[in-house]
C-alpha positions as CSV (number, residue, x, y, z in Angstrom):
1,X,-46.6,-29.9,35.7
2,X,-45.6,-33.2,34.1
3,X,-42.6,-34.9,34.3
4,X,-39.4,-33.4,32.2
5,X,-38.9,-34.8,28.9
6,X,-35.9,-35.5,26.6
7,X,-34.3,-32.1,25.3
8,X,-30.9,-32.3,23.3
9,X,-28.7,-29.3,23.2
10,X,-28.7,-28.2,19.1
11,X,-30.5,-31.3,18.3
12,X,-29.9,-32.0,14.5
13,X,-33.5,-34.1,14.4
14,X,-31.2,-37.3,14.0
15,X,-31.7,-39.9,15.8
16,X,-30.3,-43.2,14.2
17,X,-28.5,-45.0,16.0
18,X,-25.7,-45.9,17.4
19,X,-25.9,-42.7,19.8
20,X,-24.4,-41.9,23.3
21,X,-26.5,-40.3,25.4
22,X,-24.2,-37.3,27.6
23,X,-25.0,-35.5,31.1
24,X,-23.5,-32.7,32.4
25,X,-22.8,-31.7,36.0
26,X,-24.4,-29.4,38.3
27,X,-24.9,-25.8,37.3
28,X,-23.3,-22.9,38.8
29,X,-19.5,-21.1,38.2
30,X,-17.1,-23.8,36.8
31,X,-14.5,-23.0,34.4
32,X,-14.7,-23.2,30.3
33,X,-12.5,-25.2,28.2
34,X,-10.0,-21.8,28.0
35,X,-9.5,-21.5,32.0
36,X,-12.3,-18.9,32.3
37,X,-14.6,-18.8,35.4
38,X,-18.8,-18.5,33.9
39,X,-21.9,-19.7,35.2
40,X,-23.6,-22.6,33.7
41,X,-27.0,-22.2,34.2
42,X,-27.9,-25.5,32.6
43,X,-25.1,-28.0,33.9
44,X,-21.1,-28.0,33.9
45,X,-19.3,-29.4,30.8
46,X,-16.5,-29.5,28.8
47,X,-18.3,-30.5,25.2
48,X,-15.7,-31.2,23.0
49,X,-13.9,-33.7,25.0
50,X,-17.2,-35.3,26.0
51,X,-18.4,-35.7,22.1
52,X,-15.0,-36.7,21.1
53,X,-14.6,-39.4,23.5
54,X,-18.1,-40.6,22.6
55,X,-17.1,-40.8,18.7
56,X,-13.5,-42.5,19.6
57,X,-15.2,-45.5,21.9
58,X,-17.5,-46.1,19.2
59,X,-15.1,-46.6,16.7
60,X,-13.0,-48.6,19.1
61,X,-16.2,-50.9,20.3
62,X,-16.6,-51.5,16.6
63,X,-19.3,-48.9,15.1
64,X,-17.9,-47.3,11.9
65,X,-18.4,-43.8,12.7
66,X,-18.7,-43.8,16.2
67,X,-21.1,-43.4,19.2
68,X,-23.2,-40.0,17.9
69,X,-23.0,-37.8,21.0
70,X,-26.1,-36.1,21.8
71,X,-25.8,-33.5,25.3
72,X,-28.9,-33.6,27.6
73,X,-29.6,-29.8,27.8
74,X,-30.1,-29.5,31.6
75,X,-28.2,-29.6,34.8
76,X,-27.3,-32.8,36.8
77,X,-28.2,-31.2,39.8
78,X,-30.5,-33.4,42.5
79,X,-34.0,-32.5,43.3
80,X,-34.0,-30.0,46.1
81,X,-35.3,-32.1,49.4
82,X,-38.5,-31.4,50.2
83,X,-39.7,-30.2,53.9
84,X,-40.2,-33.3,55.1
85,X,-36.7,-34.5,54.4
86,X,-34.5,-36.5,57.0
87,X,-30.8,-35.8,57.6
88,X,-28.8,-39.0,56.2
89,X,-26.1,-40.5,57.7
90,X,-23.6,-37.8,57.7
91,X,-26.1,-35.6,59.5
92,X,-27.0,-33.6,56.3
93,X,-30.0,-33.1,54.5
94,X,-29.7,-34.0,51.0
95,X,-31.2,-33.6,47.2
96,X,-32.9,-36.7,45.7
97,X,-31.7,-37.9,42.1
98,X,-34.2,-41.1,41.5
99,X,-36.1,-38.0,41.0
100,X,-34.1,-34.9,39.7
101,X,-35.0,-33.4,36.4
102,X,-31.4,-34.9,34.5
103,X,-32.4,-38.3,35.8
104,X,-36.3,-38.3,34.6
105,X,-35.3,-36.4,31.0
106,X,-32.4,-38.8,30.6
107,X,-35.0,-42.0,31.0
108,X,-37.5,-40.3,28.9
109,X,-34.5,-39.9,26.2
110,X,-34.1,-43.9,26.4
111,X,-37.8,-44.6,26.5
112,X,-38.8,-42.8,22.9
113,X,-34.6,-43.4,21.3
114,X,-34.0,-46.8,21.2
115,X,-30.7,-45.7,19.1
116,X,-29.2,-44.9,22.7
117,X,-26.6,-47.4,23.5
118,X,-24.4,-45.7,25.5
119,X,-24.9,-43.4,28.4
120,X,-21.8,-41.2,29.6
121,X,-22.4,-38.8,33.1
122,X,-20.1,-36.5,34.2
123,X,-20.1,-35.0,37.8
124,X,-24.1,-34.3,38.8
125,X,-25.0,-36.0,35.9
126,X,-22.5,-39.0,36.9
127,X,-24.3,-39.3,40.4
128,X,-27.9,-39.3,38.7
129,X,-26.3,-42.4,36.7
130,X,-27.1,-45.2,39.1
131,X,-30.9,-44.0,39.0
132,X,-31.0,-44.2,35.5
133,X,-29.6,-47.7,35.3
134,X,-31.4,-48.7,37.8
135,X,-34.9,-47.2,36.9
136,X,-34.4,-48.6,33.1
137,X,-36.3,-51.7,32.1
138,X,-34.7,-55.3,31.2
139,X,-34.6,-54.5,27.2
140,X,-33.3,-51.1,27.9
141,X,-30.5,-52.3,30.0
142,X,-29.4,-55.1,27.6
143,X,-29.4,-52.5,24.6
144,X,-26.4,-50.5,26.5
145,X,-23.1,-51.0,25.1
146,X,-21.2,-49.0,27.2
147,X,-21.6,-46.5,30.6
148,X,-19.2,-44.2,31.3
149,X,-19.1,-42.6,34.9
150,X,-16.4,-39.4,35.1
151,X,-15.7,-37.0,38.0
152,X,-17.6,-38.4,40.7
153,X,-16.0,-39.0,44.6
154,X,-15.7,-42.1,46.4
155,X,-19.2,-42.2,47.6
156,X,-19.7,-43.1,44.0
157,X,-17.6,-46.2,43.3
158,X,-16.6,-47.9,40.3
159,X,-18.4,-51.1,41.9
160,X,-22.1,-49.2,41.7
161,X,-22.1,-48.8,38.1
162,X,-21.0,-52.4,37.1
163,X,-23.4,-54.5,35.0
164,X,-24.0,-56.6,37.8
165,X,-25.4,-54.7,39.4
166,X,-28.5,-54.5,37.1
167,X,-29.2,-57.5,35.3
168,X,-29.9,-58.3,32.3
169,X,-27.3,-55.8,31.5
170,X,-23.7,-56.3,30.1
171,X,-22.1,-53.0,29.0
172,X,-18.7,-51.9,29.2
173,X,-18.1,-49.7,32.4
174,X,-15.5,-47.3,32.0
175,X,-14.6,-44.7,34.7
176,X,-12.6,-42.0,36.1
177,X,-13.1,-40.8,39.7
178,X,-12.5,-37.2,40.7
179,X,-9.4,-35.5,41.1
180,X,-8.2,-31.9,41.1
181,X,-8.4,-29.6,38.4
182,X,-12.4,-31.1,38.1
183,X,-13.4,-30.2,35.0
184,X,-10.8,-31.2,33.0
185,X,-11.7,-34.8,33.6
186,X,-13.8,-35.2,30.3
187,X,-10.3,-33.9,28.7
188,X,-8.2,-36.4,31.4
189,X,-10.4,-39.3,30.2
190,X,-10.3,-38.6,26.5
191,X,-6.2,-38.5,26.4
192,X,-6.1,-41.2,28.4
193,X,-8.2,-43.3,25.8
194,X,-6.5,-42.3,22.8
195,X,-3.1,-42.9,24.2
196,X,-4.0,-46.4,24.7
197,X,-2.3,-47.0,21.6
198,X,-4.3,-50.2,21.2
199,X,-7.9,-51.0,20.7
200,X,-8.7,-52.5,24.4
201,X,-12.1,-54.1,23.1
202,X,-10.8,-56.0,20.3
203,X,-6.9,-56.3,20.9
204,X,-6.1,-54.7,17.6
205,X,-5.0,-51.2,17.1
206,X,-3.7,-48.4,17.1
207,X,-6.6,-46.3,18.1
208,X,-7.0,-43.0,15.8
209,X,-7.8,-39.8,17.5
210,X,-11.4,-38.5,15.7
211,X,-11.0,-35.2,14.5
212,X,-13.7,-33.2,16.0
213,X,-15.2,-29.6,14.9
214,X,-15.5,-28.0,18.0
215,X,-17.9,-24.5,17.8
216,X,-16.1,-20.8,17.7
């Protein structure tokens, strides 16, 4: 079986740039955007928020009608360790994510769309970030505009997804760790960005909410 390649969620066939690739978190029973417990077979995620923020950075980093938000369709869960797996430091045995399925479709996403210039993770899919950016080539790197990081703990700082980190890169990092009420974070960090009241990038404002069609 070959290695898992790019599949959007209600892909519209489009894929002229500028676009922001999204990655949802682990699968299992999270709430929806109502308050209502479900399982999530193929990764955690509040869309709307998520594809609104991506259309409101755009505009604010300069790009008329926004980052295009495109939602990996599968979970950000890490690949189950094999038999031969060590415990780590905390004395557990854990998943890899330089290898999980999210990680390897998101890189073959980058590989064949060169319109991708902005990555945004969100819980599992946050976590499988640092593989990505670190797996990605020079010219892939320095294509990225801006990396988003939201709802991962403090074994995941803000430090690790810097563009430091992974020269030649030099995107904007912006990033919200983990709190309570989890999966209202994509919601958290999309008030939080519209409040702003002034356009952080360029110094001129005010930023304008996108209206967004979200699905019945």
């Amino acid at each position: 079986m070959g290695a898992p390649t790019c599949k959007i969620a209600d892909d519209d066939g489009d894929w002229s740039g500028p676009i922001m690739l999204i990655m949802r978190g682990n699968s299992g029973e999270y709430e929806d955007e109502n308050g209502n417990k479900r399982q999530w077979p193929n990764g955690a995620l509040h869309e709307g928020p998520a594809k609104e923020y991506a259309v409101l950075m755009g505009s604010l980093m300069g790009f008329d009608k926004g980052f295009k938000p495109k939602v990996l369709d599968v979970k950000g869960n890490s690949k189950p360790p094999g038999r031969d797996a060590k415990p780590g430091p905390d004395g557990k045995i854990h998943g890899t994510r330089n290898d999980s399925d999210g990680t390897l479709m998101a890189l073959d996403c980058v590989l064949n769309h060169p319109g991708i210039v902005a990555l945004y993770g969100f819980s599992g899919g946050g976590y499988n970030m640092k593989q990505i950016l670190k797996q990605m080539t020079d010219e892939q790197r320095k294509r990225l505009k801006l990396v988003t990081v939201v709802g991962v703990d403090a074994d995941a700082p803000q430090s690790d997804f810097e563009s430091s980190k992974f020269p030649p890169g030099g995107w904007r990092l912006d990033y919200l760790a983990n709190s309570s009420n989890h999966m209202l974070l994509p919601k958290k960090l999309l008030d939080r960005t519209a409040k702003a009241g002034i356009d952080a990038v360029t110094g001129v404002g005010p930023i304008v909410r996108p209206t967004h069609k979200r699905k019945k």
